[in-house]
C-alpha positions in Angstrom: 115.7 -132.1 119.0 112.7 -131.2 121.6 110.6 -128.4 120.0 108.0 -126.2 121.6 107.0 -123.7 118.7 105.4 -120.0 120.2 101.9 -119.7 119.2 102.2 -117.2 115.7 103.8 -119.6 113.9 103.2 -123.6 115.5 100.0 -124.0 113.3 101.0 -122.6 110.3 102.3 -124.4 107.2 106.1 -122.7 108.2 105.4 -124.1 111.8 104.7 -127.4 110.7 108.0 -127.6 108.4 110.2 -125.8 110.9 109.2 -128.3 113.8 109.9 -131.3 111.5 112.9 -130.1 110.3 114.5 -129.3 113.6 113.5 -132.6 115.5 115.5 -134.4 112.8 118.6 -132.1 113.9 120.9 -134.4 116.1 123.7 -132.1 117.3 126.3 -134.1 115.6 128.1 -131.4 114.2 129.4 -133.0 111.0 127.5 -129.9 109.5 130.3 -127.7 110.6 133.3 -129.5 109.2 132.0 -128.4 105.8 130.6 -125.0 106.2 132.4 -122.5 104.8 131.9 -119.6 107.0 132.3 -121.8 110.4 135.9 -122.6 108.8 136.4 -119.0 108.2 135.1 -117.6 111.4 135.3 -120.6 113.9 132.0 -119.3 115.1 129.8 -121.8 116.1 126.7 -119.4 115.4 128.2 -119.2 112.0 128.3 -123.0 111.3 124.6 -124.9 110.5 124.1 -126.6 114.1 124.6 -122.9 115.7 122.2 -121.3 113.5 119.7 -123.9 113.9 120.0 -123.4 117.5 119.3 -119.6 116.5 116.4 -120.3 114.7 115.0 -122.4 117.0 114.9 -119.9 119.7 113.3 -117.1 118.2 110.5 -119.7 116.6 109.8 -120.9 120.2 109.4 -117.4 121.4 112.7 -115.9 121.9 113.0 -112.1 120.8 115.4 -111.4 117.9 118.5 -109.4 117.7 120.5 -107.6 115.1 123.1 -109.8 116.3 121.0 -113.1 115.1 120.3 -111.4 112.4 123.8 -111.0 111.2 124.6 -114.7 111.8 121.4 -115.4 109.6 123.1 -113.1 107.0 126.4 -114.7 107.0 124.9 -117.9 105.6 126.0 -118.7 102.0 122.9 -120.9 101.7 125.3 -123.5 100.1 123.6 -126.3 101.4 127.3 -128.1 102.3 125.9 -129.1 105.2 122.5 -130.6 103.5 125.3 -133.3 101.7 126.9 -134.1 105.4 123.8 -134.5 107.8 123.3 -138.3 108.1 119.7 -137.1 109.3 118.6 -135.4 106.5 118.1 -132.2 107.6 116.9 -129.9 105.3 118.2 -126.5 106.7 118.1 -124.2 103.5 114.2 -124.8 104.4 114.5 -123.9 107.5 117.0 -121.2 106.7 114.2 -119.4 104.6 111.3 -119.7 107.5 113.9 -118.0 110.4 115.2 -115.7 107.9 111.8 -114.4 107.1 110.9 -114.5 111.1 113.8 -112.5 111.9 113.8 -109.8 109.4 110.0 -109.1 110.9 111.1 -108.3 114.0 114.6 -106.6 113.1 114.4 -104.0 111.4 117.5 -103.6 109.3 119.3 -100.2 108.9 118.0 -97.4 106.3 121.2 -98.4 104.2 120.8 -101.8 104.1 117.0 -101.6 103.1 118.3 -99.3 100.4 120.1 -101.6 98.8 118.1 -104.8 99.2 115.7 -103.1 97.5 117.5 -102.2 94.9 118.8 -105.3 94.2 115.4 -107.2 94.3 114.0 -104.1 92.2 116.9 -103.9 89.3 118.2 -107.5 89.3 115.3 -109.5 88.5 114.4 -107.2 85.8 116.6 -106.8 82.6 115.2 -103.8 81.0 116.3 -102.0 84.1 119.5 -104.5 85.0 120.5 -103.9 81.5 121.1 -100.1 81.2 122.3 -100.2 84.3 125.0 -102.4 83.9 126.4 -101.0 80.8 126.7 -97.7 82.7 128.8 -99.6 85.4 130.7 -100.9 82.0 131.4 -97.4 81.2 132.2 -95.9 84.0 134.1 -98.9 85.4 137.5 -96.9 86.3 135.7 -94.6 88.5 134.3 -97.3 90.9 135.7 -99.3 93.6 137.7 -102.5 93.2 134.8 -104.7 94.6 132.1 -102.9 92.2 135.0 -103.0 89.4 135.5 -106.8 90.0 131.5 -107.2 89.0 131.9 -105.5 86.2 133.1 -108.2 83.5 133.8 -106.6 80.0 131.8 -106.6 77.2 130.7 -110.4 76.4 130.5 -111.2 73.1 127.6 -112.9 72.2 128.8 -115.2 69.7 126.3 -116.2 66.4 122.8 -115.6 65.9 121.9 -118.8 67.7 119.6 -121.2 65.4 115.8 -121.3 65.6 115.7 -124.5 63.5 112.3 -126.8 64.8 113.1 -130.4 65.8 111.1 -133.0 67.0 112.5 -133.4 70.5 111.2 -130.0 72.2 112.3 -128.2 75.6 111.0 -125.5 77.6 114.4 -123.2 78.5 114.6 -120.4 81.2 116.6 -117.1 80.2 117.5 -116.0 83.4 117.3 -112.2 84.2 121.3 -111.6 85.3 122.5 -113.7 82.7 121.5 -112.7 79.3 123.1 -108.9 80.4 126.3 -110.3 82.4 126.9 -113.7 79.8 124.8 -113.4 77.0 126.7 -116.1 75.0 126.2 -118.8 77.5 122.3 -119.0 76.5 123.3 -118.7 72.8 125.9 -121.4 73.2 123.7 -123.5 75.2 121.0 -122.9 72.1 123.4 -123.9 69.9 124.5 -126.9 71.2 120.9 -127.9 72.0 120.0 -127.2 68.1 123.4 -129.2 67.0 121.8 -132.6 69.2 118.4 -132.2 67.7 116.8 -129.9 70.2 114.3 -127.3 70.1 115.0 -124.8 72.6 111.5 -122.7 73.7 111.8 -119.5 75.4 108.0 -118.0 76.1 108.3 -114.4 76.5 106.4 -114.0 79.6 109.0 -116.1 81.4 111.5 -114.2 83.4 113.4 -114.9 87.1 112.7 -117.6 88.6 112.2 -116.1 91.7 115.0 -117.5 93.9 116.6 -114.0 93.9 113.9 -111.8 95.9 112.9 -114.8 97.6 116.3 -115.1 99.1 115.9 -111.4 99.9 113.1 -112.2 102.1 110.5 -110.6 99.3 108.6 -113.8 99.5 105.4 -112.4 98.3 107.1 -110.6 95.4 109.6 -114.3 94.3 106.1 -116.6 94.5 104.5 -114.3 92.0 108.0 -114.8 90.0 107.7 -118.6 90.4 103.7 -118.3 89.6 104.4 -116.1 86.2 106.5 -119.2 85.3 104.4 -121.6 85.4 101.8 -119.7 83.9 104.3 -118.6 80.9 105.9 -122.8 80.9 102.0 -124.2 81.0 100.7 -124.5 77.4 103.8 -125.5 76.0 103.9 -129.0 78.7 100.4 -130.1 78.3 101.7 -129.5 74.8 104.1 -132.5 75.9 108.0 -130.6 76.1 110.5 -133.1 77.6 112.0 -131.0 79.7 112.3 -127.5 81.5 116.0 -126.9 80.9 117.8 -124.5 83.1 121.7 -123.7 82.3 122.3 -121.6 85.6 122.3 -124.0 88.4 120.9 -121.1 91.1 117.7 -121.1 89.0 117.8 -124.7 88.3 117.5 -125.6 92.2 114.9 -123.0 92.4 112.9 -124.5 90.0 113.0 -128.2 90.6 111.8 -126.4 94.3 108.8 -124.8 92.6 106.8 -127.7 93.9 107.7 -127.5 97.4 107.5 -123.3 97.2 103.9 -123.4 96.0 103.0 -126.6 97.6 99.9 -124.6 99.8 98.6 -122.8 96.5 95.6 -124.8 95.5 95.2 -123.0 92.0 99.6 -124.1 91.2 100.2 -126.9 93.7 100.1 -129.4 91.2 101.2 -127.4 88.0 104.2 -126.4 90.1 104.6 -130.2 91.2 105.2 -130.8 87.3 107.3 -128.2 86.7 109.2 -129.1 89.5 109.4 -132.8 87.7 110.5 -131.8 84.2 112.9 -129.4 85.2 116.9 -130.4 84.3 120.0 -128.7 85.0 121.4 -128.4 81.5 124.1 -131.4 82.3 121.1 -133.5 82.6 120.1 -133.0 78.9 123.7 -132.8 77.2 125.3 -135.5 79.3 123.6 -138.7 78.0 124.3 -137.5 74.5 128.4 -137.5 75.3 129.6 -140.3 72.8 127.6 -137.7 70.1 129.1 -135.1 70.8 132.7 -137.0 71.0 132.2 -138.0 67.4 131.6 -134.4 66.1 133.6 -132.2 68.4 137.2 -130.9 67.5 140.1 -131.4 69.8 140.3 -128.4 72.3 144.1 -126.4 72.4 142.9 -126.2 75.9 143.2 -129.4 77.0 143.5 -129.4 81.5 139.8 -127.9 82.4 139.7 -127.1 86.2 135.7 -127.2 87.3 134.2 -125.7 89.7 131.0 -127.5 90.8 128.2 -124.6 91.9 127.0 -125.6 95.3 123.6 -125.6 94.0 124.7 -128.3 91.5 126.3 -130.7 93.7 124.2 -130.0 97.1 121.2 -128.2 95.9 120.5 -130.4 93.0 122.4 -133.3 93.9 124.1 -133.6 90.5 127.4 -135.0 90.7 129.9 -136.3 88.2 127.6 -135.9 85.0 130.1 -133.1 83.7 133.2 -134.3 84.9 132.3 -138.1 82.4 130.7 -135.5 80.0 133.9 -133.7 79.5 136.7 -136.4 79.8 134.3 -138.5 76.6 135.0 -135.2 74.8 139.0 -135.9 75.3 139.6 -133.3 78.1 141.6 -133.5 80.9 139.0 -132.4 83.8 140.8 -131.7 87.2 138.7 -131.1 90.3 140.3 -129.1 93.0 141.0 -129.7 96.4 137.8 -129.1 98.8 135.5 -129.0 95.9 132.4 -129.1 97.6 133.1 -125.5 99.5 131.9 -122.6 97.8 133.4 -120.0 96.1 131.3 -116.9 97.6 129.1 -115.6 95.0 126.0 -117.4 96.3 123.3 -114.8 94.7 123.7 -111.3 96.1 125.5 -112.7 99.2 128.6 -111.1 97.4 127.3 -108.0 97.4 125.6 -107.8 100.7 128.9 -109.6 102.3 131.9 -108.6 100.1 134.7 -109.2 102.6 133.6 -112.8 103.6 133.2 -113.5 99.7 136.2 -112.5 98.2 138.1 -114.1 101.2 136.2 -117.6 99.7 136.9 -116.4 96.3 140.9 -116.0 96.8 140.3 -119.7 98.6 138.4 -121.0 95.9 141.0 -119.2 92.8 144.0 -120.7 94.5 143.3 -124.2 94.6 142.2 -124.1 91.3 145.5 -123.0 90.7 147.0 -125.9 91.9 145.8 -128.1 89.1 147.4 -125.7 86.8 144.3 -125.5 84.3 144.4 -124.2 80.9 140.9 -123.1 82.1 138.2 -122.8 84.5 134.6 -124.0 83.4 131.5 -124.0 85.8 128.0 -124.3 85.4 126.5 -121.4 86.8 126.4 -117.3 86.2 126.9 -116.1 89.8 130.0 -118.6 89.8 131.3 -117.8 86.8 131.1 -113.8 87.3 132.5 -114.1 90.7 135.9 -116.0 89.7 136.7 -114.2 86.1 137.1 -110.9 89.0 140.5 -112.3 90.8 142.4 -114.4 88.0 143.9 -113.8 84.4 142.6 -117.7 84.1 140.1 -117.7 81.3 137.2 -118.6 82.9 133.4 -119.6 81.4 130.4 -122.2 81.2 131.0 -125.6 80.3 128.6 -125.3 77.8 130.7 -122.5 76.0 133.6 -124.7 75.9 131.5 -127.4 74.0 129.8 -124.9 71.5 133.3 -123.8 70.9 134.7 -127.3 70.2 131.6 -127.8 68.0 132.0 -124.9 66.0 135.7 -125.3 65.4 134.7 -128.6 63.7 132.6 -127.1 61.4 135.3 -124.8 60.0 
């Protein structure tokens, strides 16, 4: 693809990665055969290829419109169409730079800004997401079916998770949604790491990773985010930790990314290069211990386990089939339903900012899994997890719960 950036943005680090990025763009269109909104829509300026052409336009000069905009918006950032390009094009980079051009020059409603900033302000933060979302909790009848289908019951949080020291040590991200939402995923994930000889570190200055306000075009304010990270994750890997081990695949993709986000920082370009190298999805750290595990777990009652791969897993992270063995060495039947690779909707906020087009993937997403007539659904990532336990009676929870519970049943 020819390229003739406008002048604010050909020489500048976004310039330079935009106009790479598109001249690798071929037109071919396999991009839209596994886009999730262009199948729902049958918009081509909702499909990859039509909002590259977008994008493309307003960085060579074009004046943007609410109507771009909206296209823009639509995106699930589910990076299908990353896995299908034969040319490598990496669009959720390009996504981010047109995104953040765009929402200069369009100024979004008072409403909208309301609530974007809400989101980047409350979310990220759990001493305010926290109260907040047990008064949502509470008051749960009052509210709409879309808020009510956010608002999962009370999550038990399981036992005190262990604190035992072991000589194989890993750095491990909290999250900022999760330990309110699905507290018992990182205490199940603790537990599991303590029961394979791991010493889980949380530093208390760590907090979101800062994919959320990035992705709400609060740059700025999701750098600092991914800077207080490294800063908080520093001492403890020149201390030598394996690993920076991340159990929510939406922050995992973020931070194997820190090194690309921060690449023009001279004082973290390279500490975020090492982060970026140490960090693991949790799979990546429980996987090659399966035949372990095998020999200590119980037999589950629930025996058919329907997964839903997070599109950051699969397309963001490129991690595929590491569960799927994981499970089936632990005696489970692990069925996969059809049109895995599309998403289910949640994608960060975007269920929130763009509830209609979400739940419309969710329903999609709930019935195929259906099909394989699970005894339940397991996934590897909050957002994913929260978003389908709203439509079906189907239990539905992280993989890693289901192994802490198997674990803990043996040791009855």
């Amino acid at each position: 693809m020819q390229t003739r950036l406008a002048d604010f943005i050909k020489d500048t680090p976004e310039g330079v990665d935009a106009d790479a990025i598109l001249r690798r763009c071929v037109h071919c269109g396999f991009c839209t055969a596994t886009c999730p909104t262009y199948q729902e829509l049958g918009d081509e300026l909702d499909g990859p290829r039509g909002r590259i052409y977008l994008i493309k336009q307003v960085l060579e000069g074009a004046p943007a419109t609410a109507k771009t905009q909206s296209h823009l918006d639509r995106c699930l950032s589910c990076r299908n169409c990353e896995s299908t390009c034969p040319s490598g094009v990496e669009y959720g980079r390009l996504l981010d730079i047109g995104r953040h051009v765009v929402d200069a020059q369009v100024k979004r409603p008072l409403g909208a800004r309301i609530v974007r900033r809400a989101l980047a302000t409350v979310l990220p933060n759990p001493r305010l997401f926290g109260p907040a979302y047990r008064l949502g909790q509470r008051l749960r009848p009052l509210l709409p079916a879309s808020l009510k289908a956010k608002l999962l019951p009370q999550s038990d949080a399981g036992a005190a998770p262990p604190r035992r020291a072991h000589a194989r040590k890993v750095l491990m991200l909290a999250g900022c949604v999760q330990p309110v939402m699905l507290p018992n995923i990182n205490h199940a994930t603790l537990r599991v790491l303590d029961a394979l000889g791991i010493e889980a570190i949380l530093p208390a200055d760590a907090g979101c990773c800062g994919a959320l306000r990035y992705h709400l075009d609060e740059q700025d304010a999701g750098l600092a985010d991914m800077r207080r990270n490294v800063d908080a994750w520093w001492p403890h890997i020149e201390a030598g930790v394996e690993a920076i081990v991340v159990n929510a695949s939406g922050c995992g993709v973020a931070v194997k990314e820190y090194g690309r986000y921060l690449r023009h920082d001279p004082a973290y370009a390279d500490k975020a290069a090492r982060v970026s190298a140490l960090a693991r999805d949790l799979v990546e750290i429980v996987a090659p211990e399966a035949a372990n595990l095998a020999a200590r777990v119980a037999a589950s009652p629930l025996r058919r386990v329907a997964y839903h791969p997070p599109c950051t897993l699969q397309h963001g992270q490129r991690v595929r089939g590491q569960l799927e063995k994981l499970l089936q060495t632990l005696g489970l039947a692990v069925l996969l339903p059809t049109d895995s690779h599309l998403c289910c909707g949640s994608a960060g906020t975007y269920s929130l900012l763009q509830p209609e087009l979400s739940l419309k993937l969710r329903d999609n997403k709930l019935a195929a899994l259906a099909r394989t007539t699970p005894d339940l659904i397991v996934s590897g990532n909050v957002g994913c997890i929260g978003h389908l336990r709203g439509g079906t009676a189907t239990p539905v929870m992280h993989w890693v719960e289901l192994v802490d519970r198997m674990l803990t049943d043996t040791a009855r």
